[in-house]
SERO-4910 file (N, C-alpha, C, O; in steps of 0.05 Angstrom, whole numbers):
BEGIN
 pado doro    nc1    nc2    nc3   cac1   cac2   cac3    cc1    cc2    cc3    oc1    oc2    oc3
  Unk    A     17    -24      0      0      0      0     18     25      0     41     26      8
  Unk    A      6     41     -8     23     71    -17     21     90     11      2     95     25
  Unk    A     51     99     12     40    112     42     18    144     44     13    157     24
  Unk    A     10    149     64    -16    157     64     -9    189     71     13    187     81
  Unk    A    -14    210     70    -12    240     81    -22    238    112     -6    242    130
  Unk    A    -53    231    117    -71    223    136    -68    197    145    -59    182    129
  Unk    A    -77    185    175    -93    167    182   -117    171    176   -131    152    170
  Unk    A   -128    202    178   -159    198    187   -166    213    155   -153    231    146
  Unk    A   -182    204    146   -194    215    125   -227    236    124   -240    244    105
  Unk    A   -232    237    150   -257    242    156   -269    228    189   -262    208    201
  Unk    A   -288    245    196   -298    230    235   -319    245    233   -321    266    221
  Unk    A   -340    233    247   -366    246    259   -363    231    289   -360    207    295
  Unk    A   -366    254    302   -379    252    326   -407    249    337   -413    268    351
  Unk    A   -425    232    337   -437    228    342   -458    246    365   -450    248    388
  Unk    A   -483    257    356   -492    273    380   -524    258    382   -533    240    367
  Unk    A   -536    267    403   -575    271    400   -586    289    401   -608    292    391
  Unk    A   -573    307    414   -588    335    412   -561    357    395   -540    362    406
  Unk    A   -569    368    367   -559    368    358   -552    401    353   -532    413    346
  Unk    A   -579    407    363   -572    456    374   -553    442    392   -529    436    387
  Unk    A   -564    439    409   -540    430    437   -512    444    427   -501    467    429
  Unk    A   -503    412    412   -485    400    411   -464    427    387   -441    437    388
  Unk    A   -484    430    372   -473    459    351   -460    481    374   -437    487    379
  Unk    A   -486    490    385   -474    508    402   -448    510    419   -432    529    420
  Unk    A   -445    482    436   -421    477    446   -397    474    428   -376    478    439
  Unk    A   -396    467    398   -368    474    387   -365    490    374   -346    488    359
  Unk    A   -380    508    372   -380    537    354   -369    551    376   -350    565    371
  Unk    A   -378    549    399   -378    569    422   -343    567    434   -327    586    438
  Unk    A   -336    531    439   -304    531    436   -286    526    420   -265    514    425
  Unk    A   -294    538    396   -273    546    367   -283    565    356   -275    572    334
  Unk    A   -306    583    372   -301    608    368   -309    614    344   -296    630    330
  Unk    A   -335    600    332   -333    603    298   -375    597    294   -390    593    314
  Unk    A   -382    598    276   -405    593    281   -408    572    259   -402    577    235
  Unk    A   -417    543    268   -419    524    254   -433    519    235   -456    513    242
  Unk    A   -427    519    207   -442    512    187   -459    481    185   -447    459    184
  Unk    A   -481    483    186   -493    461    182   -492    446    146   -491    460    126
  Unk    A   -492    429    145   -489    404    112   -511    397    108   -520    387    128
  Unk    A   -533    397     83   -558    382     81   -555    354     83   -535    345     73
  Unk    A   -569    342     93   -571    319     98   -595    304     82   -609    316     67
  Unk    A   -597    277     88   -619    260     86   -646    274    109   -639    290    126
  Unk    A   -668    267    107   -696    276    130   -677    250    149   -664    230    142
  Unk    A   -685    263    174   -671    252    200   -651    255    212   -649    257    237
  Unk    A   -627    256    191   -599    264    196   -591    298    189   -598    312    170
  Unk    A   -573    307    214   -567    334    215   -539    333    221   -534    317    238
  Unk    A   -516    346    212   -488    350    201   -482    374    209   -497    393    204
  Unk    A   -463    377    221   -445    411    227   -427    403    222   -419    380    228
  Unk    A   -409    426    205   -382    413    200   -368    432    218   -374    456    219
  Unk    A   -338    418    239   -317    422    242   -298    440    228   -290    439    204
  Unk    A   -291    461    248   -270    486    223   -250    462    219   -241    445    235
  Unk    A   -245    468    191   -222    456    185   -213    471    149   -233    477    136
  Unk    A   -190    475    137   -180    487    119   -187    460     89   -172    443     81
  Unk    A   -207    465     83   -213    441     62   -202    455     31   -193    442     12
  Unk    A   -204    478     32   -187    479      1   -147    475     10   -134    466     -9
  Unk    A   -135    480     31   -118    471     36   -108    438     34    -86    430     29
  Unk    A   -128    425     37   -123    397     40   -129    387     71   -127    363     79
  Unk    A   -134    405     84   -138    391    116   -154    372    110   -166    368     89
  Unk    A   -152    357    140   -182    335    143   -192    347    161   -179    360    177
  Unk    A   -223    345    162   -243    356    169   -262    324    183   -256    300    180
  Unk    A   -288    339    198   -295    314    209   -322    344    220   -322    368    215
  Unk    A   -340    328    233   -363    340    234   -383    326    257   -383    302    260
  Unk    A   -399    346    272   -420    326    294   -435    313    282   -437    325    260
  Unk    A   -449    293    283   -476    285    269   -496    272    289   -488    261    309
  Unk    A   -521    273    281   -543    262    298   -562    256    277   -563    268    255
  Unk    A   -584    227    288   -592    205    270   -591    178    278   -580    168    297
  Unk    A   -603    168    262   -603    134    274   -574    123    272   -556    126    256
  Unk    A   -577    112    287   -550     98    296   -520    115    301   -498    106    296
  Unk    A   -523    135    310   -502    158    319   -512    161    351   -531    174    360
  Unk    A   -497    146    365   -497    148    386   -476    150    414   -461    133    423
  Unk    A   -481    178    422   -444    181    439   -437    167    462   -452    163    481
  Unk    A   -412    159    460   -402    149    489   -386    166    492   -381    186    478
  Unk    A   -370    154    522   -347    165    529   -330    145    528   -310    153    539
  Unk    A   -327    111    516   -311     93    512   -314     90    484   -304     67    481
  Unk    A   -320     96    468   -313     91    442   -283    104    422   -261    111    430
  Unk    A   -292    102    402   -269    118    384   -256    141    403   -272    155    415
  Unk    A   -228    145    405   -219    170    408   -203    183    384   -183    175    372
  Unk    A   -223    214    381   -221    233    362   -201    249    378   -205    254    402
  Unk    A   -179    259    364   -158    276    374   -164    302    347   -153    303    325
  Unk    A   -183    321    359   -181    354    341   -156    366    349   -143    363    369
  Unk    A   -151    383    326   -138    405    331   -138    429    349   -156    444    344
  Unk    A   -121    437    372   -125    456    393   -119    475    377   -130    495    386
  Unk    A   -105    480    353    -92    506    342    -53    505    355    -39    487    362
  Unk    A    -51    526    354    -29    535    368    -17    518    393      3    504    395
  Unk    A    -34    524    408    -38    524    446    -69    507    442    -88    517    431
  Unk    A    -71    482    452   -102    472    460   -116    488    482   -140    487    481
  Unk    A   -104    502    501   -113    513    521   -139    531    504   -161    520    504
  Unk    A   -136    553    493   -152    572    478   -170    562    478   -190    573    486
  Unk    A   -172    529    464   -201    521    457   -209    502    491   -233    497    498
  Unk    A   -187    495    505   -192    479    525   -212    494    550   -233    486    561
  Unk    A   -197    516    554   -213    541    570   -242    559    570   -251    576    585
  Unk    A   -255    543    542   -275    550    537   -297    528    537   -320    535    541
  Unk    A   -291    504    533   -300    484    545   -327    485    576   -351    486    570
  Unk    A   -321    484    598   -332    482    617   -357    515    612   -379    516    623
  Unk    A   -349    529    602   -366    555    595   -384    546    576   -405    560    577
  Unk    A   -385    526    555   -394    527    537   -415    499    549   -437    495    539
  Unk    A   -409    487    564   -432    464    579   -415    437    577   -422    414    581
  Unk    A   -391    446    571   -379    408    567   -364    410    601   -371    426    619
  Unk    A   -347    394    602   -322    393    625   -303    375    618   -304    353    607
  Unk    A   -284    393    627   -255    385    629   -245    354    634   -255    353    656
  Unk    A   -235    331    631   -226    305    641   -196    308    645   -182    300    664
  Unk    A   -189    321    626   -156    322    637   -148    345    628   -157    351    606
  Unk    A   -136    357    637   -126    380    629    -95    379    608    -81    359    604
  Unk    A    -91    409    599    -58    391    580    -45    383    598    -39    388    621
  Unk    A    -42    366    580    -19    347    593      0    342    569     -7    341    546
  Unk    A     37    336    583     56    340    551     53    305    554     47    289    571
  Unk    A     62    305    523     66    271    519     95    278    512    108    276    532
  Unk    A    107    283    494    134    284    496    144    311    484    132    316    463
  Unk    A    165    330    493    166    357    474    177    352    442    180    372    428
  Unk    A    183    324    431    177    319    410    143    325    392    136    338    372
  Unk    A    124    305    412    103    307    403     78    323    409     55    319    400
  Unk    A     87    342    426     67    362    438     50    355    455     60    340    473
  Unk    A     24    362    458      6    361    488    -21    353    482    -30    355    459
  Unk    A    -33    344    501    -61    331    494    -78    339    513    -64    350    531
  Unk    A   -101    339    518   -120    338    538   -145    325    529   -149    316    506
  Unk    A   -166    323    555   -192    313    544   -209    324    558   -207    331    582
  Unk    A   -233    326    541   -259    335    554   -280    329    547   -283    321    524
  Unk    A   -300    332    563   -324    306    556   -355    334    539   -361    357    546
  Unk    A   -363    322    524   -374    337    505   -408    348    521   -409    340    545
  Unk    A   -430    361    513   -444    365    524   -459    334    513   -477    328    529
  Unk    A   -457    316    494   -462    295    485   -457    272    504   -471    252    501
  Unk    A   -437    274    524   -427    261    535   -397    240    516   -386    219    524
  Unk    A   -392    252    497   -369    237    484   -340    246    496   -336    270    501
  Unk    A   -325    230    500   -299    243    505   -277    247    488   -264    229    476
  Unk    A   -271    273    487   -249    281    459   -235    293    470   -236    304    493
  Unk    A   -213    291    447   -183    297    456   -167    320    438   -168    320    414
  Unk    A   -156    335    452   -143    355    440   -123    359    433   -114    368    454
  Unk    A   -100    360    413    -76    353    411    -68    394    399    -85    409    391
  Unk    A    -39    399    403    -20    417    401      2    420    402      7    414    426
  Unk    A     24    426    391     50    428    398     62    437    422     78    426    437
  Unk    A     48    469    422     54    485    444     37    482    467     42    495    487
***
């Protein structure tokens, strides 16, 4: 197999209440989330992410069979710069904190986690 740019090619996060769930990551990335037409039932916000650049992007979704844990898949977003910026807005926005940054190595930068107003738990990755 040819090696890859990405692991992830795309993620939905899974929500049920789906204003909720918009509200809370517009509110900690600071951006106002565009919603995607969908199929009747299913509703899509997409994740800032640089798509004429080539980023990967990934998006909340709610619908049959989209259902959040806090043991499933772990999604590692982009903090930006510093994860703090988006980490600090978190608990204001209705989610909470699980770990705060924490370094994994000053090779590979810093992580944290926080549990969504969905109840999913995601992770934040940064250099700085």
């Amino acid at each position: 197999m040819e090696m890859l740019t990405n692991a992830v090619a795309w993620f939905e996060i899974p929500v049920t209440n789906f204003d909720r769930a918009k509200k809370f990551y517009s509110a900690i990335y600071d951006y106002e989330m565009p919603e995607f037409p969908m199929a009747p039932g299913y509703r899509m916000g997409i994740l800032l992410y640089d798509q004429p650049g080539g980023g990967v992007g990934g998006a909340i979704m709610e619908g049959e069979g989209y259902k959040p844990s806090s043991s499933g898949s772990k999604v590692y977003l982009n903090g930006g710069k510093d994860l703090n910026t988006v980490l600090d807005r978190v608990e204001a926005s209705g989610g909470k904190v699980v770990l705060a940054k924490t370094l994994i190595t000053p090779e590979l930068g810093y992580f944290a986690t926080f549990e969504d107003t969905e109840g999913n738990h995601i992770y934040l990755h940064s250099m700085e």
